[in-house]
N, C-alpha and C positions, 0 to 999 in steps of 0.2 A: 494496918493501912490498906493491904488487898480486899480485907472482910468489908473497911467503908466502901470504898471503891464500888463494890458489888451492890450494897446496899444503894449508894446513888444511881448506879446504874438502874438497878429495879426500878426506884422511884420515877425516874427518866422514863423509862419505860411505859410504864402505868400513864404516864401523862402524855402518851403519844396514843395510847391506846383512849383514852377517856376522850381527846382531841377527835380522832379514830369514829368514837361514837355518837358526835355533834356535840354543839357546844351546851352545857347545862352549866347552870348557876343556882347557887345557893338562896333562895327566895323567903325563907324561914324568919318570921316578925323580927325585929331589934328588940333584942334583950330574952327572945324567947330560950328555955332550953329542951325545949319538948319536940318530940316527932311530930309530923303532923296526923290528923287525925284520918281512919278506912277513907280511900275517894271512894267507897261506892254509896256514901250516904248521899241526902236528896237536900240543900240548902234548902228551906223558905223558910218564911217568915207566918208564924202564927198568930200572935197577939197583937201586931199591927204597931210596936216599939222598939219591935230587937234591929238593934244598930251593928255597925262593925267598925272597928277602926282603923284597920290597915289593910290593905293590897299589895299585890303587885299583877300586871298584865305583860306579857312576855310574847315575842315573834322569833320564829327559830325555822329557819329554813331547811330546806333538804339538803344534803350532802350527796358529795359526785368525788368523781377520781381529781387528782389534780395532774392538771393535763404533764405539767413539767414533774411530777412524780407520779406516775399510775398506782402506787403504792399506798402512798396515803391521800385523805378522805379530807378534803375541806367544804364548807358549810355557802350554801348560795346564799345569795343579798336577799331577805325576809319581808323588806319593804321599808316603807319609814313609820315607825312608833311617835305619838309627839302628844302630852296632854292637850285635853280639852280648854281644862280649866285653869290657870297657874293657883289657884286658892286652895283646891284639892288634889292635884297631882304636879309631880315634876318626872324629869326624868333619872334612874336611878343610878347612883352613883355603883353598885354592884353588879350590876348586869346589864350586860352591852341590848341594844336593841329591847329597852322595857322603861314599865312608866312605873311608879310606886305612889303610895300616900305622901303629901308633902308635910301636913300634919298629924299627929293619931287623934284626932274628933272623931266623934260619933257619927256616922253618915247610913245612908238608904240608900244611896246608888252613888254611880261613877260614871262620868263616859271619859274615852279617850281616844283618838285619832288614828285610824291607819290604815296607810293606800298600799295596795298591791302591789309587788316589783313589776319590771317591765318583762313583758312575755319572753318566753324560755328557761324561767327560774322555776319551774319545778312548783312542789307544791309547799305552804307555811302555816306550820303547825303554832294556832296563838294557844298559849297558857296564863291561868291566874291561879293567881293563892287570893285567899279573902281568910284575914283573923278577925276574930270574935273578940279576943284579947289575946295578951304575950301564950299566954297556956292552950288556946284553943283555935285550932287554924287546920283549914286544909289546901290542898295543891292538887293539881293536875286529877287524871278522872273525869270520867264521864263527861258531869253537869260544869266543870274546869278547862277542858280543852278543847278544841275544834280546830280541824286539822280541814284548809282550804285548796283548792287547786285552780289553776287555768282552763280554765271552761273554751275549749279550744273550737267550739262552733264560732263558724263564722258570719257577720250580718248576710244579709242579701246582697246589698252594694261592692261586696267583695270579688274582683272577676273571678273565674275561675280557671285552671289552669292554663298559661300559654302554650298554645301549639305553633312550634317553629318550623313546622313539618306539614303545613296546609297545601294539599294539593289539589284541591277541586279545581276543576276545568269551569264550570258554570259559574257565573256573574251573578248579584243576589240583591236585591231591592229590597229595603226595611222601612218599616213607618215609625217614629218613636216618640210616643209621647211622654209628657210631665204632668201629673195631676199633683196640686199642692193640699197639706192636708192639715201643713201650721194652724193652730185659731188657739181662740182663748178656752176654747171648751175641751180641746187636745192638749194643749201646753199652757193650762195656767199660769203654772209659778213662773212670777215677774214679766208674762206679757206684758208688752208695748199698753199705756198707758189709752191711748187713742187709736181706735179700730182700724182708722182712715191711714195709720200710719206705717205700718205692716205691707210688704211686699216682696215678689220673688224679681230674682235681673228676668232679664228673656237666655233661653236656654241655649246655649254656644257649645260647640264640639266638631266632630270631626271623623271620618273615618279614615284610617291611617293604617302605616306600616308599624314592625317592630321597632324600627328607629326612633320613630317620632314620640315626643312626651308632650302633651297636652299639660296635665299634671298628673303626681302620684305620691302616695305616703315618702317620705324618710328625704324628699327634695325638697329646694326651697321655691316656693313662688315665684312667676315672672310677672313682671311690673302689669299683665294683661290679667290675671287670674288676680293679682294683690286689689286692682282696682274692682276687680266684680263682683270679689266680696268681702272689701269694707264699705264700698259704695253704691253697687249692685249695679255699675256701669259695664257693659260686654263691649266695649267701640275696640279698646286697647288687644281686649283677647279676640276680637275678631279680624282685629291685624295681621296679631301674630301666626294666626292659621294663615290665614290667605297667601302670608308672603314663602308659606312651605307650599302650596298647594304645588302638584307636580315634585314637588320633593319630598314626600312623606307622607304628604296629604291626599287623599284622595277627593274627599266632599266635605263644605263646611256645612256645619249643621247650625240651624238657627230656628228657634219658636220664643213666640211674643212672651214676655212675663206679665203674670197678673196680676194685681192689687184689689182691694178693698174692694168686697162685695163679691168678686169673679176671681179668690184665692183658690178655690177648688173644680175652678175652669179648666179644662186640660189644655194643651198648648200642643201640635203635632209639629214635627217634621220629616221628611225621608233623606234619605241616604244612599250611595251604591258600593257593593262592596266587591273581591274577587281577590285571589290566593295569595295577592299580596299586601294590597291593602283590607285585611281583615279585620281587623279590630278596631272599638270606638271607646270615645272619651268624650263625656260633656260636662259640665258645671252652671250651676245654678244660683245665685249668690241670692243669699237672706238679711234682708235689711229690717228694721232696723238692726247689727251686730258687728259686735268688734272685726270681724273677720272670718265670719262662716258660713261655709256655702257647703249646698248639696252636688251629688253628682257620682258617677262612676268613672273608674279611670283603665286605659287600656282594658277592658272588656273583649275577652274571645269569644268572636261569632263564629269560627270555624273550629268544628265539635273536634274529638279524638278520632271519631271513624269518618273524619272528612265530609261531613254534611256538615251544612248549613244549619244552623242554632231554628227553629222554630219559631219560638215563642218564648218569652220570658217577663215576667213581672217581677219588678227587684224594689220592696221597701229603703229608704234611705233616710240616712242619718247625718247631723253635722259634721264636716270637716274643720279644722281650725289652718288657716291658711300659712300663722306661723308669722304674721308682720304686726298684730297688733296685741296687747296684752291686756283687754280689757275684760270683764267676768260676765257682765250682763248684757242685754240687746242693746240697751243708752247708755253704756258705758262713754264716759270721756275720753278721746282716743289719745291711747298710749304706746307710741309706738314700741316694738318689741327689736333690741338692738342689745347683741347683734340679733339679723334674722334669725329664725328658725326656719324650722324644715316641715313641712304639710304632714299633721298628725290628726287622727280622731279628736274631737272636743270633748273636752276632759267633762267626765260624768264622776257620780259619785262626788261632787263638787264640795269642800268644808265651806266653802265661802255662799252667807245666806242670801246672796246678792244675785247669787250665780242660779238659772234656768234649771241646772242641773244640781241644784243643791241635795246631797245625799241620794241620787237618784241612780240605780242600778241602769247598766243598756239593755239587760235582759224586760227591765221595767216600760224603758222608754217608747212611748208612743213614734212611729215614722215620721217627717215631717215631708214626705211629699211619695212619691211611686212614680218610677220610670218602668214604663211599657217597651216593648221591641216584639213587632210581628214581620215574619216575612211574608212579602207581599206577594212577588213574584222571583224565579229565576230567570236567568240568559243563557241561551246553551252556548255552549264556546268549545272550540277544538281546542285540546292539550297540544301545544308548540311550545317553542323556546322561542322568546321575544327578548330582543339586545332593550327595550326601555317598555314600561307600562305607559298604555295610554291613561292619562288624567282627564277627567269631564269631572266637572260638578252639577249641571242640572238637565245636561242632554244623556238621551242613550245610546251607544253603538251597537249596530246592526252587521250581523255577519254577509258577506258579498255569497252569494249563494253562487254554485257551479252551475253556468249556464248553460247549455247545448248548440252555444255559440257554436261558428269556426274558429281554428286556433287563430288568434290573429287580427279577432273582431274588437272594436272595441267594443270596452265594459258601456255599459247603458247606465245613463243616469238612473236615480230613482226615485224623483221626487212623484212622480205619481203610480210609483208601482213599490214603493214597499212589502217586500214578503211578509213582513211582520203583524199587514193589516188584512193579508187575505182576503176573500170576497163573498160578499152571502151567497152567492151559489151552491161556490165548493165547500164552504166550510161553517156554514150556518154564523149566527149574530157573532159579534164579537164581544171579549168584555172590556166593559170602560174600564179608562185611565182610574187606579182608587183615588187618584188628587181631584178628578172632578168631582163635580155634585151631582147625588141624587134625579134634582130636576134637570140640570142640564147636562148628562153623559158625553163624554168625548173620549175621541182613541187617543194613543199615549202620543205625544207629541215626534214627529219623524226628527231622521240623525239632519244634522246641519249638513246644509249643502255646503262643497269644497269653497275656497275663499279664491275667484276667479280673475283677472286681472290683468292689466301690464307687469313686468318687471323692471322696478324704477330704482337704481342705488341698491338693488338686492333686496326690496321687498315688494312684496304685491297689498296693496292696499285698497280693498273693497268692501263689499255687504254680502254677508252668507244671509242665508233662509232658512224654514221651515214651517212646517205646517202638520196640521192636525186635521182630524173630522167630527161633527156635530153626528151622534148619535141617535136614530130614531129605533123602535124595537131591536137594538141591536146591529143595524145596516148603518155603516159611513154615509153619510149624507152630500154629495158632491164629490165622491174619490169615481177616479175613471177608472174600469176594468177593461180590458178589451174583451174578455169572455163574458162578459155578462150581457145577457140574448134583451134582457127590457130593463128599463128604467123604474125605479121603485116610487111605488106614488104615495109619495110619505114629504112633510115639509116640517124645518125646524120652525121651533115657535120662535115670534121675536124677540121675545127676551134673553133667549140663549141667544140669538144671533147679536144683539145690542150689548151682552154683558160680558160675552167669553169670546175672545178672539180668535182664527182661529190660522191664522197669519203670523209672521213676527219674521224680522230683520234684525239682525245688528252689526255694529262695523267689525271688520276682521283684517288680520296682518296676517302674513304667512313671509318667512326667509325664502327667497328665491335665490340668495347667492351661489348655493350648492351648484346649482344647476347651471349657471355660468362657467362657473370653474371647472366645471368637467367639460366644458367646449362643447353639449350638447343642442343642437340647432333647435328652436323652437317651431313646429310645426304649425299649419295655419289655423289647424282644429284647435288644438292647445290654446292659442293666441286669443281667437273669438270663436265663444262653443254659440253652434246657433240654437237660438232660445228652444225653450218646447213650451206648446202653447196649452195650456189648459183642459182638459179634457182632448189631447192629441198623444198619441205615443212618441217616442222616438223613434227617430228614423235614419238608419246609418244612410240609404242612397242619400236624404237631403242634407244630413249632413256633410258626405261626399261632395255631395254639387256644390255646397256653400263656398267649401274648399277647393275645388276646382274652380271656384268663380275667382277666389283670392287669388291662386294662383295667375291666373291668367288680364289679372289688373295688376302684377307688381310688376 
């Protein structure tokens, strides 16, 4: 009784050890009783009639510790195995993850189906046996086996590392274009029917904090991103940004999309960034398609050594949004319930229906290229600020240390911007890059303060701003007080008739604060006297103004 005992135990053993060494199965023809034949011979075929009549095709993954026993070795998920054909393969009743012959005929070839596990599985060693007959058969070897891995490069559209740890002081202006690159002469198989019919959304995004999620892989779609790319409408996602802005958002980004005939038009827009809202996100949607759009998501523009990103050109690929479940561009829409979660568009496609049918990503042509240049930076002092300031299409100018007395007031700046300095001192300036060529302008000045009564705790008025028309470099109409003569240079008319160089808009500002702390409102506060147009400011007349109020109430 102790000798069986022993003997079971052995056996026990051996099959913990075989387990131990991944799973193998006995693959060897029906009915055969022979070994199989050297793998290092060369299969082919000479006389252009030698048949085979049985297979098998096999997936066997790599083995790893098992996290709940470190000791022993179990086998990762290899993929899914599935015939092609149900008339010459099934799947086999003897070996887990394999396809075999379903009848022993005579055949020349086989195919059979199999997609790769999802990343992290290591690598998947396929095997086949092919018999000649019951007697003549080989396995594994050379011209038999091929052992695959995860090709762990990543596309371009993939951001690269987040930095949670941005500390740059300086402000940073980006230009970002879309050039589309879809056509029928890029992506053939099963292009859109009719030319005219093909188009990109217009391009929506944002630059944002770590908070904020525009979209990103392994999440589900918001009703904003769902509509812009099954239908290639941006209204919904241009909502959903705006109503963060100040909360996460820093700038929406928006460039036109194009259609037929002007697909490979680039589309620009800009953006502003700084150490908190650093990173962008935009999306692109492709119509006609179930649900795929291009685009990058959380993207870091602030490097590892605290500089600002340069320059970047990033190729891009589809996204699948994860709401609709259709294979081709005119597909009938299906919805996909429950949702799914935003993934890569399944390539390597079995379905012949599908753009991507059997089509590698390593293969796949781009289907558009997102640009990012920096334009300019903003120099900014390193403080600690209790809230960031939000702007989306103006820029903030730092108040320079004046040589005032303590006590003076601050001077307006509408016609003394440091930022525009003067041809004397500081020779031509360079244009705004938003303007054009023929007509150069300076970057538009910071909005004037929102000035007012206070009525129920808010002040409700028109801020301003203004710009300059460019001739060799000289602002055309800015007042300097140190500049000795007047430059005899005139803008053309058609920059004066096409680019404005003025603008208004209405403004709210809370004044309750300033109530409730009981602080008396001064007369200068109350009404600032205007500054005239090529006049400086002036503290005495502004003094007197206020000494005139004073002495009327």
């Amino acid at each position: 009784m102790a000798a069986f005992l022993r003997s079971a135990w052995v056996v026990l053993l051996l099959f913990e050890v075989k387990l131990a060494m991944g799973f193998r199965c006995d693959r060897r023809p029906y009915g055969s009783t022979t070994t199989s034949s050297p793998p290092d011979v060369q299969i082919t075929e000479t006389d252009g009639q030698s048949r085979f009549i049985g297979f098998m095709i096999s997936a066997e993954g790599d083995t790893k510790q098992d996290p709940k026993n470190p000791r022993r070795m179990i086998s990762q998920y290899p993929g899914e195995i599935r015939p092609q054909s149900q008339s010459t393969a099934k799947f086999s009743d003897r070996c887990l993850y394999s396809v075999e012959q379903s009848v022993n005929s005579y055949k020349s070839s086989v195919e059979v189906y199999w997609q790769a596990p999802s990343s992290g599985n290591g690598c998947v060693t396929l095997r086949a046996m092919v018999a000649e007959n019951e007697n003549v058969w080989f396995e594994d070897g050379g011209p038999l086996t091929l052992k695959v891995c995860e090709d762990m490069r990543q596309p371009d559209d993939v951001s690269p590392q987040f930095n949670d740890e941005c500390t740059i002081c300086d402000e940073a202006k980006y230009e970002i274009s879309f050039t589309g690159i879809w056509s029928r002469n890029t992506h053939p198989n099963n292009f859109p029917e009719n030319d005219w019919i093909p188009r990109y959304s217009d391009m929506v995004g944002a630059s944002h904090t770590g908070d904020f999620i525009l979209w990103t892989p392994g999440t589900e779609a918001t009703e904003g991103l769902k509509q812009l790319a099954e239908h290639a409408n941006s209204s919904k996602l241009e909502e959903e940004i705006l109503e963060k802005v100040g909360d996460g958002v820093r700038t929406l980004i928006k460039g036109k999309g194009h259609s037929y005939l002007k697909m490979n038009t680039p589309t620009y827009s800009f953006f502003r960034t700084n150490k908190d809202y650093h990173l962008v996100s935009v999306a692109i949607g492709i119509y006609p398609s179930p649900d795929w759009f291009l685009g990058v998501a959380r993207f870091e523009l602030c490097q590892q050594d605290n500089t600002w990103l340069r320059e970047r050109e990033l190729n891009l690929f589809p996204w699948d949004a994860g709401t609709d479940s259709g294979v081709s561009y005119e597909s009938p829409k299906i919805q996909t319930f429950p949702q799914d979660t935003v993934s890569r568009v399944q390539t390597s496609s079995y379905d012949k229906n599908s753009p991507f049918f059997e089509t590698d990503m390593k293969d796949l042509h781009p289907f558009g290229r997102l640009s990012l240049k920096l334009i300019r930076t903003y120099q900014r002092e390193c403080e600690e600020t209790t809230e960031s300031e939000v702007e989306e299409t103006t820029e903030n100018t730092n108040k320079e240390e004046g040589s005032e007395e303590a006590g003076e007031p601050i001077e307006p700046s509408r016609y003394q911007n440091p930022e525009l300095g003067s041809s004397d001192n500081g020779g031509s300036l360079e244009p705004d890059p938003e303007s054009t060529e023929d007509c150069p302008m300076t970057p538009w000045q910071e909005w004037s303060s929102c000035e007012g009564n206070c009525v129920d705790g808010k002040i409700t008025s028109m801020k301003w701003r203004e710009r300059y028309h460019l001739v060799d470099g000289i602002p055309i109409g800015k007042y300097d007080p140190n500049m000795k003569h007047l430059p005899n240079k005139e803008v053309s008319k058609y920059c004066e008739d096409t680019y404005e160089h003025f603008e208004d808009a209405p403004c709210e500002e809370d004044c309750s604060e300033i109530k409730e702390e009981g602080e008396e409102l001064t007369a200068e506060q109350r009404i600032m006297a205007p500054v005239i147009p090529g006049h400086t400011w002036s503290k005495k007349r502004a003094l007197a103004k206020s000494d005139k109020i004073r002495s009327n109430v």
